[in-house]
C-alpha positions as CSV (number, residue, x, y, z in Angstrom):
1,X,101.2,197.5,156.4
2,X,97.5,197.5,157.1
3,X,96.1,196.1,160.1
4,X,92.5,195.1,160.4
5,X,91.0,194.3,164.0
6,X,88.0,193.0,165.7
7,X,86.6,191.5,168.8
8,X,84.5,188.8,169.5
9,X,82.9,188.0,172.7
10,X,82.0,184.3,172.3
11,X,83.1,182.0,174.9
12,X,84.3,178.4,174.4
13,X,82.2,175.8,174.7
14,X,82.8,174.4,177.8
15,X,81.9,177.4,179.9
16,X,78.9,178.6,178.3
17,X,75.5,179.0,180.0
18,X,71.8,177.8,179.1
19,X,69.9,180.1,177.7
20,X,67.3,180.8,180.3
21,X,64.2,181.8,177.7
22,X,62.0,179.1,175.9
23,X,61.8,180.3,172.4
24,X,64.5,179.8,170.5
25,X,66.2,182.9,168.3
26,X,67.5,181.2,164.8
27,X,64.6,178.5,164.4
28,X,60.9,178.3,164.2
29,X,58.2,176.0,164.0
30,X,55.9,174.0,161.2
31,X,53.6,177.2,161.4
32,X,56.7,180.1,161.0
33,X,56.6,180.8,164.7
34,X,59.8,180.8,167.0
35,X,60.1,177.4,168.2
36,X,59.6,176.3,171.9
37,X,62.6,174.8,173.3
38,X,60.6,172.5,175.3
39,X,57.5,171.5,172.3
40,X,60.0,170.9,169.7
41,X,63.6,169.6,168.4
42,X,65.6,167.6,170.6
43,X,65.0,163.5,170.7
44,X,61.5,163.5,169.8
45,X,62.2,165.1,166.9
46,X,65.2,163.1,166.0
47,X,63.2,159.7,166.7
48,X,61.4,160.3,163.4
49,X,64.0,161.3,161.4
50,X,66.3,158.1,162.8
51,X,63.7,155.9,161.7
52,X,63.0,157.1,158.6
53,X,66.6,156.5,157.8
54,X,66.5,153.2,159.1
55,X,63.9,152.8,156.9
56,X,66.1,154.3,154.0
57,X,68.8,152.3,154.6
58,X,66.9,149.5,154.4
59,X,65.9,150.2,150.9
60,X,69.3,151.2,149.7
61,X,71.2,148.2,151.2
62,X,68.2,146.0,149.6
63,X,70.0,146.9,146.4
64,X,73.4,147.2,146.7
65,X,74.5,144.8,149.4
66,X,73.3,142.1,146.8
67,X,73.7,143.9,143.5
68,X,77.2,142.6,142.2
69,X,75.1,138.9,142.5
70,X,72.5,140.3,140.5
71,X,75.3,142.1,137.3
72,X,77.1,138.3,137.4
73,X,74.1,136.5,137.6
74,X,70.7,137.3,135.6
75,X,73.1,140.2,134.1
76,X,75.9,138.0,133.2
77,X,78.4,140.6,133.7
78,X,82.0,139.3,134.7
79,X,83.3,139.7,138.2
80,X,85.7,142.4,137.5
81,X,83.1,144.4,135.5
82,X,80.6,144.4,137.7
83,X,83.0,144.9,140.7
84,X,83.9,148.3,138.2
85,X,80.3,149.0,138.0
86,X,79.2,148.6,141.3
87,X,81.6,150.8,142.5
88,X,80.7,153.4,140.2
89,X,77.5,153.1,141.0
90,X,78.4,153.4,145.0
91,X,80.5,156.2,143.9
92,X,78.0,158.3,141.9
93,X,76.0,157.7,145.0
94,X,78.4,159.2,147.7
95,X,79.5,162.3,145.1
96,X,76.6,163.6,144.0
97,X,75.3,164.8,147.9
98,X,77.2,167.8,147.2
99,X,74.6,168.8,144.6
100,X,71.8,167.8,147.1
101,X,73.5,169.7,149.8
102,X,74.1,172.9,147.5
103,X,70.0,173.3,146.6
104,X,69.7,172.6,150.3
105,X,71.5,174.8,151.6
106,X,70.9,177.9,148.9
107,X,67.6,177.4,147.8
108,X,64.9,174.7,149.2
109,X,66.0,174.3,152.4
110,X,66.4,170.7,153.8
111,X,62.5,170.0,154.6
112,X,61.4,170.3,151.1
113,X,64.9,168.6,149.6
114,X,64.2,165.6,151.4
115,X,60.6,165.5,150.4
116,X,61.3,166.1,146.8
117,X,64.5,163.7,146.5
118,X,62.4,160.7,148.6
119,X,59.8,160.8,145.7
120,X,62.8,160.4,143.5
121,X,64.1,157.6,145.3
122,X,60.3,155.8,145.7
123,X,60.4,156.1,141.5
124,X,63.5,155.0,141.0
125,X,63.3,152.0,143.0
126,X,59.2,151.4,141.8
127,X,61.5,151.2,137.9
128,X,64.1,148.4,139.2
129,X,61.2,146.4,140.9
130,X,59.7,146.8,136.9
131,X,62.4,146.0,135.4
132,X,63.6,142.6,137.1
133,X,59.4,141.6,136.5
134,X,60.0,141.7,132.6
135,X,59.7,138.1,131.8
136,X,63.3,137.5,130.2
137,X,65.2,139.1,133.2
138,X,63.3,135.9,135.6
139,X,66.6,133.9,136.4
140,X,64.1,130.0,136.1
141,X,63.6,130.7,132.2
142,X,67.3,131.2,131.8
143,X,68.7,128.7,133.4
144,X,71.0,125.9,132.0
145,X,72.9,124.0,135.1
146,X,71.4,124.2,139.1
147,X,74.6,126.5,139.7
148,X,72.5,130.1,139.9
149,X,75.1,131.8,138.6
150,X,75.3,130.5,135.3
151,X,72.7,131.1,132.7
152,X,72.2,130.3,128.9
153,X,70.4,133.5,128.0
154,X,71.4,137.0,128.0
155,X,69.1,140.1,129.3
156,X,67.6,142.0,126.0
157,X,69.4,145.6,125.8
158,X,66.3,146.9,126.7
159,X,66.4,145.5,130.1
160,X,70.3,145.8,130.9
161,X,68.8,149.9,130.0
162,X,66.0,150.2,132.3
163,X,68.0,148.9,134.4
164,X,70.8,151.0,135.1
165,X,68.4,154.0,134.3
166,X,66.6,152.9,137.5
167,X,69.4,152.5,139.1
168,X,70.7,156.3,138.5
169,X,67.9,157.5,139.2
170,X,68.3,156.2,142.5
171,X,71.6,157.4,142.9
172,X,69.9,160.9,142.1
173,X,67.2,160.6,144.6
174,X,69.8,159.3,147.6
175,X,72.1,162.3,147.1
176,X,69.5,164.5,148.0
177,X,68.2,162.9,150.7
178,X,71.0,161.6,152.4
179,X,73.2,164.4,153.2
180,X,69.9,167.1,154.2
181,X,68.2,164.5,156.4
182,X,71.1,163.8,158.9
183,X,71.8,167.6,158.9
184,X,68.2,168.4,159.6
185,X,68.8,166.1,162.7
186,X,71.5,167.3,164.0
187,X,70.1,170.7,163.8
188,X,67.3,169.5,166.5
189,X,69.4,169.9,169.1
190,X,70.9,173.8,170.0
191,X,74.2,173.6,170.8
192,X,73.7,176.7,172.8
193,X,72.3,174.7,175.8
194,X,74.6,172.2,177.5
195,X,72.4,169.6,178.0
196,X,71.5,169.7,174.0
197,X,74.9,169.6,173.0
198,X,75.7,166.5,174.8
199,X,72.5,164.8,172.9
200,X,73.9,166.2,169.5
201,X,77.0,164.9,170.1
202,X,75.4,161.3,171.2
203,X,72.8,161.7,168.0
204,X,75.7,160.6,165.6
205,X,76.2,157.6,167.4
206,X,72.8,156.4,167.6
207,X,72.3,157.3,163.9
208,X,74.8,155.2,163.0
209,X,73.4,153.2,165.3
210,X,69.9,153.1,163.4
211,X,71.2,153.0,160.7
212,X,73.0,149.7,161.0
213,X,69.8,148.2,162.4
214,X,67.8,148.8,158.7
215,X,71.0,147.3,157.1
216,X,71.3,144.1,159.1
217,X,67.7,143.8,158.3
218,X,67.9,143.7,155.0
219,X,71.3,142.0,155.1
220,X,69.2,139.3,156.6
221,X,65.7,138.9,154.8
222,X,66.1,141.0,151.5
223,X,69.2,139.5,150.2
224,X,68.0,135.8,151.3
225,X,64.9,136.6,149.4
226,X,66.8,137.8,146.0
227,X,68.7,134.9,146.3
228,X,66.3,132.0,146.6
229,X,63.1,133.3,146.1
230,X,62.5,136.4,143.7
231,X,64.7,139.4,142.7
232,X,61.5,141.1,141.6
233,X,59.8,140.8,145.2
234,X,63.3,142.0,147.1
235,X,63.5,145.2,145.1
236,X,59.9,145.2,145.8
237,X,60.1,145.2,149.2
238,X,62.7,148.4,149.1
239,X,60.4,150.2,146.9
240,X,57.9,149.8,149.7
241,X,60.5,150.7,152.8
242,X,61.5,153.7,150.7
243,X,57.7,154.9,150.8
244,X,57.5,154.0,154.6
245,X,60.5,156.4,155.4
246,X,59.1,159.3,153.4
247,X,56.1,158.6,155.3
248,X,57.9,158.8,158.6
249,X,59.7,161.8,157.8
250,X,56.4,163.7,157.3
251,X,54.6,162.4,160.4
252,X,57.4,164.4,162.2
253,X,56.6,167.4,160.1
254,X,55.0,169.4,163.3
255,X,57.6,168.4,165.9
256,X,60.7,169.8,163.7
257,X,62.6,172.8,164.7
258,X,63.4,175.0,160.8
259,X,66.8,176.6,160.3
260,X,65.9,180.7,159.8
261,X,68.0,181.6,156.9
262,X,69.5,185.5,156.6
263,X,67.9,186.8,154.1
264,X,70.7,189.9,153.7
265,X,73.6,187.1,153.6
266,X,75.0,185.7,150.2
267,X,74.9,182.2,148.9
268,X,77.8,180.3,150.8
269,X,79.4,178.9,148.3
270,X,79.4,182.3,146.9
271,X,81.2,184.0,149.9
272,X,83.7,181.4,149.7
273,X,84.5,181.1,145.8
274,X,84.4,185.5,146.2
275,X,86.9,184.8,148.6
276,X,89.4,183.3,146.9
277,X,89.0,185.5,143.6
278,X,89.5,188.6,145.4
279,X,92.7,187.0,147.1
280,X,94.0,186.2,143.8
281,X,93.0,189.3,141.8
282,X,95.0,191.6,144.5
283,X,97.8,188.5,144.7
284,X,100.3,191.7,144.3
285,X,98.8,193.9,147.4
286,X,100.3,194.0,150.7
287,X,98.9,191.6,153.3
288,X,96.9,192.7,155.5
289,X,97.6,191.5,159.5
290,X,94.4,190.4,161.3
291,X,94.9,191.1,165.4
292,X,92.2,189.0,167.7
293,X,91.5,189.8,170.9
294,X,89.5,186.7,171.9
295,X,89.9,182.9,173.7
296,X,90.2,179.7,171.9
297,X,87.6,178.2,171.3
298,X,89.0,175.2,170.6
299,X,92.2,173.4,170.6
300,X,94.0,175.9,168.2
301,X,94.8,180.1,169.4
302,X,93.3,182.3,167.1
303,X,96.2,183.4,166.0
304,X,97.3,180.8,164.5
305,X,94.2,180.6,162.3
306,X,94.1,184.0,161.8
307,X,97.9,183.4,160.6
308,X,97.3,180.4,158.3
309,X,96.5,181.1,154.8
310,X,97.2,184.6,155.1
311,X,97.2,185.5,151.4
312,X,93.8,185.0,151.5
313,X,93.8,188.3,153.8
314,X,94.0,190.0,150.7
315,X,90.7,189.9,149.8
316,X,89.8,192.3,152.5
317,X,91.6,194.8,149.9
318,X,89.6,194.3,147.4
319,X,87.0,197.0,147.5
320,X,86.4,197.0,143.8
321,X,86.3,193.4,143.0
322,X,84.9,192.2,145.7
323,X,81.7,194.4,144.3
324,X,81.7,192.3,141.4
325,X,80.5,189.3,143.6
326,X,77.9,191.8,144.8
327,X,79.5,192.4,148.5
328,X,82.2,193.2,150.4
329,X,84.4,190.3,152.0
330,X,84.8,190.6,155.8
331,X,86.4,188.4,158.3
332,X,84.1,185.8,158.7
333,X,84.1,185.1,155.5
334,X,87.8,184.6,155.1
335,X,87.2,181.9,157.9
336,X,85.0,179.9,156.2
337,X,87.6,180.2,153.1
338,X,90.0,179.2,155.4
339,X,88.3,176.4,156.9
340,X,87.2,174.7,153.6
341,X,91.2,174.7,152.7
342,X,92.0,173.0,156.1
343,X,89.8,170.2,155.3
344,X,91.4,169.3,152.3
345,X,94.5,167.5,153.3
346,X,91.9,165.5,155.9
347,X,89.6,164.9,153.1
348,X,92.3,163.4,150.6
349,X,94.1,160.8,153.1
350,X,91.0,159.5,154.4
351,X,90.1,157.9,150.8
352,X,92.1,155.3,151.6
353,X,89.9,153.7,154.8
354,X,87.0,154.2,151.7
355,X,89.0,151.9,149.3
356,X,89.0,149.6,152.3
357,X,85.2,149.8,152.7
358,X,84.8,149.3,148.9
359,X,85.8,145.5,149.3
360,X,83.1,144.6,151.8
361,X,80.2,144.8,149.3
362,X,82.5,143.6,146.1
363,X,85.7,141.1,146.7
364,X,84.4,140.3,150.4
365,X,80.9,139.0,149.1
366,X,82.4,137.1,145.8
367,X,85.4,135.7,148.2
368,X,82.1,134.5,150.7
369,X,80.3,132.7,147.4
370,X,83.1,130.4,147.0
371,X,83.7,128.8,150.5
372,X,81.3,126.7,152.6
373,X,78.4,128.6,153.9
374,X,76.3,125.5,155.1
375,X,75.0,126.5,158.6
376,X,73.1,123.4,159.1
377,X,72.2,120.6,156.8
378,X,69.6,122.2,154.2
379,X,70.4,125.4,154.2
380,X,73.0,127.4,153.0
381,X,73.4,131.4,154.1
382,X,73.8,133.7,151.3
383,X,77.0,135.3,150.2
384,X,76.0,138.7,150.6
385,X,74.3,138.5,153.6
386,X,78.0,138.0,155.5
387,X,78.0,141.6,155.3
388,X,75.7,141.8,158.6
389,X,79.0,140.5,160.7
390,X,79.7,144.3,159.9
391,X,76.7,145.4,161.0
392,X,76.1,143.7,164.3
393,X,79.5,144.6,165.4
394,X,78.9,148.3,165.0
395,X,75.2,147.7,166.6
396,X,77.1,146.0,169.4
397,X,80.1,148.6,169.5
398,X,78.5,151.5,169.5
399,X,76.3,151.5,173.1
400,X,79.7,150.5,174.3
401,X,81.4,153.6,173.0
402,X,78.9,156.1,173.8
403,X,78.0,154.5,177.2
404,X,81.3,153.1,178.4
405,X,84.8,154.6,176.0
406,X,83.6,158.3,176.0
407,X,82.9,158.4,179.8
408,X,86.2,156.4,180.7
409,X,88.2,158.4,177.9
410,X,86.6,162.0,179.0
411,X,88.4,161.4,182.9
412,X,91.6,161.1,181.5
413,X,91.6,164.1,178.9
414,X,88.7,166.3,180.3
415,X,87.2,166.1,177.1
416,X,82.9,166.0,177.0
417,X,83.7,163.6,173.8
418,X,86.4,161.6,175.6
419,X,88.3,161.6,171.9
420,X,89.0,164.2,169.7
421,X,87.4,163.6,166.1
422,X,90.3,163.3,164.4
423,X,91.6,160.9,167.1
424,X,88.6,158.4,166.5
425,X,89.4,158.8,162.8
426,X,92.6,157.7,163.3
427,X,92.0,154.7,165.1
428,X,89.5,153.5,162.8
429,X,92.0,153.9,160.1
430,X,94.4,151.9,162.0
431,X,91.3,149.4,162.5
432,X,90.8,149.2,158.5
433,X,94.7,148.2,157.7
434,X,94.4,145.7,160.2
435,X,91.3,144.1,158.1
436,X,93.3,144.5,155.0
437,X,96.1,142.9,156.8
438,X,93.9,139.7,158.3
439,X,92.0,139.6,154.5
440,X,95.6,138.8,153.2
441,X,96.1,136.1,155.3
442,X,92.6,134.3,154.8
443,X,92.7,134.6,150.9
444,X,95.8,133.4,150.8
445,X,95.1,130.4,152.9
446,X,91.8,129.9,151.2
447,X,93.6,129.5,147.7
448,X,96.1,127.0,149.3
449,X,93.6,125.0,150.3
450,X,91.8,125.2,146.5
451,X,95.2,123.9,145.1
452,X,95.3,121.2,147.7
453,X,92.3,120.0,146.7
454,X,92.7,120.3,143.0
455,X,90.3,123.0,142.5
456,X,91.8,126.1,141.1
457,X,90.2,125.9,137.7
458,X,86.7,124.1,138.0
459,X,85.3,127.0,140.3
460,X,83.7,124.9,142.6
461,X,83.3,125.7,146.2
462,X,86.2,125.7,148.5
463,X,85.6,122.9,151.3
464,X,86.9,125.5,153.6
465,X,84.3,127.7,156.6
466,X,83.3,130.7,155.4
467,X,83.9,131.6,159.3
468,X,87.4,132.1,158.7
469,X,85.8,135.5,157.2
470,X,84.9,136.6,160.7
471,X,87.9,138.7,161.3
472,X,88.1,140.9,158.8
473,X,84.2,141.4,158.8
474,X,84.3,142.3,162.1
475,X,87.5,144.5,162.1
476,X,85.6,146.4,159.4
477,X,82.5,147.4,161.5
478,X,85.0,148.2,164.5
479,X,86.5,150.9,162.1
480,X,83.3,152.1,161.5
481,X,82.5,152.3,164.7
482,X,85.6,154.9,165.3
483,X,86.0,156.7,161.9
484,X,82.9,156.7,160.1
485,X,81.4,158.5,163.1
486,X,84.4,160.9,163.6
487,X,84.1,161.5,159.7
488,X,80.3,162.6,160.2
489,X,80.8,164.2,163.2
490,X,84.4,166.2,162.0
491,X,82.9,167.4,158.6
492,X,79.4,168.8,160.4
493,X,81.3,170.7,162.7
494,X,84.2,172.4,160.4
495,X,82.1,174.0,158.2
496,X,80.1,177.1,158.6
497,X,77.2,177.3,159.9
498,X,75.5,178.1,157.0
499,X,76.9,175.0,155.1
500,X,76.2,171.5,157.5
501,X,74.7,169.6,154.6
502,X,77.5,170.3,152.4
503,X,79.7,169.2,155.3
504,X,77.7,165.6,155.4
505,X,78.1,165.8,151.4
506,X,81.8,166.0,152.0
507,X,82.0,162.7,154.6
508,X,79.5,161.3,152.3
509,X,82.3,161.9,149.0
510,X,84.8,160.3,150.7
511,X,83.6,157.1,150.3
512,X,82.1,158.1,146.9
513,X,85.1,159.0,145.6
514,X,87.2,155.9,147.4
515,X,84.3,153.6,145.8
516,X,85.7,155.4,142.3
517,X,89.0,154.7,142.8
518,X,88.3,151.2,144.1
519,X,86.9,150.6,140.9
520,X,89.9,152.4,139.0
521,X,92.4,150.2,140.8
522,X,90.4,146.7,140.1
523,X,90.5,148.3,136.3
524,X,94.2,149.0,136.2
525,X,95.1,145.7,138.1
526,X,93.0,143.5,136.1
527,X,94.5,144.3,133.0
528,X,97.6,144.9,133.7
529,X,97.9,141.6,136.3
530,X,95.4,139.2,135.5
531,X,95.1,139.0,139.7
532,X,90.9,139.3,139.8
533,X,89.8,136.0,137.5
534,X,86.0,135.3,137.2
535,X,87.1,132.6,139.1
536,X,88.8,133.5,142.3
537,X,90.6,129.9,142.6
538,X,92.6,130.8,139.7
539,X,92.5,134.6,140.7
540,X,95.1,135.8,143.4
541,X,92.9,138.3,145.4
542,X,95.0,138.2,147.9
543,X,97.7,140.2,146.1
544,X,95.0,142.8,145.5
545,X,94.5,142.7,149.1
546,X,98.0,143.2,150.0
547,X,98.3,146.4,147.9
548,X,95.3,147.6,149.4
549,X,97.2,147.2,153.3
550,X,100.1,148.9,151.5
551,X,98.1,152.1,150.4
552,X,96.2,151.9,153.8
553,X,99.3,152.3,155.7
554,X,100.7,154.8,153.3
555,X,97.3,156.8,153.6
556,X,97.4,156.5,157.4
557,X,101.2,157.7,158.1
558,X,100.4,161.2,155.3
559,X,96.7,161.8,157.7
560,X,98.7,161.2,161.2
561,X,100.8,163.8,159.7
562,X,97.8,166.4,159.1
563,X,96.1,165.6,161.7
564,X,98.7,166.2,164.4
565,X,99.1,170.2,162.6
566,X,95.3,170.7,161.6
567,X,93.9,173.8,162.7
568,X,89.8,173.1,164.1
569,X,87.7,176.4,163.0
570,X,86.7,179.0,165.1
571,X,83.5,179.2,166.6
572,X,81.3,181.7,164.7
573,X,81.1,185.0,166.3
């Protein structure tokens, strides 16, 4: 049996010191020089790049907080479809980071991604403004009733193209942009000194946090705008936001601290995908037995990583065909292998806290447009805008967390993050069933009061509060608060060092890919049920819902599972 050794001297964590010199070794500066710990990175750095994104954000939600308003209304799409295409859309969205990440990662590097995908973005969102200012897409002309939602012309096929063309091309410019720029942030900060870990560790927070402050804006003043005033001006205005966070991003330009890449090492992906060829082209070969003679760095032995997927030790015996990938597999590279397959099971069960999410822009905003959203006499809130309750708890939640949970949680378990990340996902799992849970309730309450009333064909408004939303609005942000956070934070730090944006692509996919099967279950159900009516007084949503809470709680027992055995990755040697 062959044995293959090594040693690694790299300390945990916890019980490294700072680095005493002021240039840093792996980054540089705008001008190619080694970057000064003191003259560059760290906040100021990450000050530009968290308000560019609130900037970005901004934009984005401009569009699709209010967009399945704008496929039933001027569009005259039917609930269901435009549920289906909304979360498509949202899908596409979250999926295709991973190519975004890849050209990052491999080729461009994330300065010049981000530049090049925000002039995507800018054009794509310049083409919606264009196309809602074609004369038959202005919602007045086409009007046959004062309900806005009803309207006795249909968009030319010329416009419904443009349209989603724009639209797409949106989607392409976002996947670029959104998984490199919060990568490129979190690579301000060197995790090497203590003091600059502890700010990476609170930079997820506070991007979430700034984040959530560019979508309650435009939760609050786009949407009202699209609504009441002009569809062409409010994707106008996140054509312009758009512009304004490219602009941020470059006014940062000198401050930023640039990844060095190794020029001798492979393409990542490469590594990985050679990896697994070689392990399967020498399947038959003995298995080799890796000894370590280091510490944990984390909450795992090495030897029990070392031990897990140990066919894919075989590679190390595959001289020949590991030439045919153009080098030789070694260690580390098995480890990255390894980690990728670790994530998987993590990856899969947290799809279920995305179909949750789904709702809030869909089912949540159409459920809003039927009950009674008079604030005070004159002036009725829009549907879509609801969606801030989400927001301002996370905006609330999230000073309280980083200033009051971690340091409370971290003097009972020791830990500088209070929680483990996989603990904070959990919770905010446990969080989302809960909302599922409450949204049962209200729905089915809100239909008993439409059949009270006599109602539940004439699609008129509920006379019921659209308050009794409140719950499930809030519950929602709460689970962001806990497992969006531990998602972003969890992916970043279990893949190799070479890979972070394609970790942020993966967090980003799980919603993309939840969106997708969001829309595959409204699909399925719809035909198969007849539960999500174009009017939800005749509909029974709150069936929908409750299948929903049942594959939440499914999805939640199979990830406690996982969780409790997951392996974290070794710290790079």
């Amino acid at each position: 049996m062959s044995i293959i050794s090594y040693t690694s001297s790299s300390d945990s964590l916890e019980t490294q010191t700072p680095l005493l010199e002021e240039n840093l070794t792996d980054t540089v500066d705008y001008k190619g020089r080694p970057a000064n710990r003191k003259n560059s990175g760290r906040w100021r750095s990450a000050t530009f790049l968290i308000g560019a994104e609130v900037a970005e954000r901004f934009a984005y939600y401009g569009i699709s907080s209010n967009l399945i308003t704008y496929l039933t209304g001027p569009l005259q799409q039917s609930t269901a479809t435009a549920a289906e295409n909304v979360n498509a859309w949202l899908g596409v969205d979250l999926v295709l980071p991973f190519i975004g990440a890849f050209v990052a990662d491999s080729y461009l590097g994330y300065y010049c991604t981000i530049v090049i995908s925000s002039l995507i973005y800018v054009l794509g969102l310049g083409l919606l403004t264009f196309s809602a200012s074609l004369p038959f897409s202005i919602a007045y002309n086409c009007q046959n009733d004062n309900n806005m939602e009803h309207y006795s012309c249909s968009p030319s096929q010329f416009q419904v193209i443009l349209f989603f063309s724009s639209l797409y091309l949106v989607a392409i410019g976002q996947a670029a942009q959104k998984p490199c720029i919060e990568a490129f942030g979190a690579d301000q900060f060197d995790v090497q000194n203590p003091e600059e870990r502890s700010g990476k560790s609170s930079f997820f927070n506070w991007w979430l946090f700034g984040v959530c402050s560019g979508i309650l804006i435009a939760l609050l003043i786009v949407v009202y705008i699209q609504d009441y005033l002009s569809w062409r001006i409010g994707f106008g205005i996140s054509c312009i936001a758009m512009a304004v966070s490219l602009a941020l991003f470059l006014l940062g330009t000198s401050t930023y601290r640039y990844k060095i890449k190794a020029k001798e090492k492979k393409n990542p992906f490469a590594r990985i995908l050679c990896v697994y060829v070689a392990a399967i082209k020498n399947w038959q070969g003995t298995t080799p037995i890796i000894e370590v003679d280091e510490e944990g760095n984390y909450e795992d032995t090495p030897e029990k990583n070392s031990n897990q997927f140990r066919c894919l030790h075989k590679a190390l015996l595959a001289r020949k065909s590991t030439k045919e990938c153009g080098t030789l597999c070694n260690i580390d590279d098995i480890e990255e292998a390894k980690a990728a397959l670790r994530l998987i099971p993590i990856w899969t069960t947290c799809l279920v806290y995305a179909i949750v999410i789904a709702q809030c822009p869909t089912f949540f905003t159409k459920q809003a447009a039927t009950m009674d959203r008079t604030i005070f006499s004159g002036f009725e809130f829009p549907a879509a805008s609801f969606q801030a309750l989400t927001t301002v708890t996370i905006l609330l939640l999230i000073p309280v967390y980083d200033c009051v949970f971690v340091p409370m949680a971290r003097a009972f378990t020791g830990k500088l993050s209070g929680i483990t990340m996989l603990q904070r996902i959990g919770i905010g799992m446990v969080l989302s069933a809960m909302c599922m849970a409450i949204a049962v309730l209200v729905e089915t309450e809100r239909l008993r009061i439409a059949r009270e009333h006599g109602i539940v064909d004439t699609n008129a408004t509920v006379p019921m509060s659209v308050w009794w939303l409140v719950p499930q609005y809030v519950l929602m942000g709460a689970a962001d608060v806990f497992a969006r956070v531990g998602l972003q934070e969890f992916f970043y730090e279990q893949v190799g060092k070479d890979m972070k944006s394609v970790g942020l692509a993966l967090y980003l996919s799980v919603f993309g890919v939840g969106n997708f099967v969001s829309s595959f279950l409204v699909s399925i159900v719809e035909k198969a049920s007849g539960w999500l009516s174009d009017d939800l007084n005749q509909a029974h949503l709150n069936y929908f819902y409750c299948l929903l809470f049942g594959i939440n709680v499914v999805g939640l027992i199979a990830y406690l599972y996982f969780a409790k055995s997951y392996m974290h990755r070794r710290s790079a040697r």
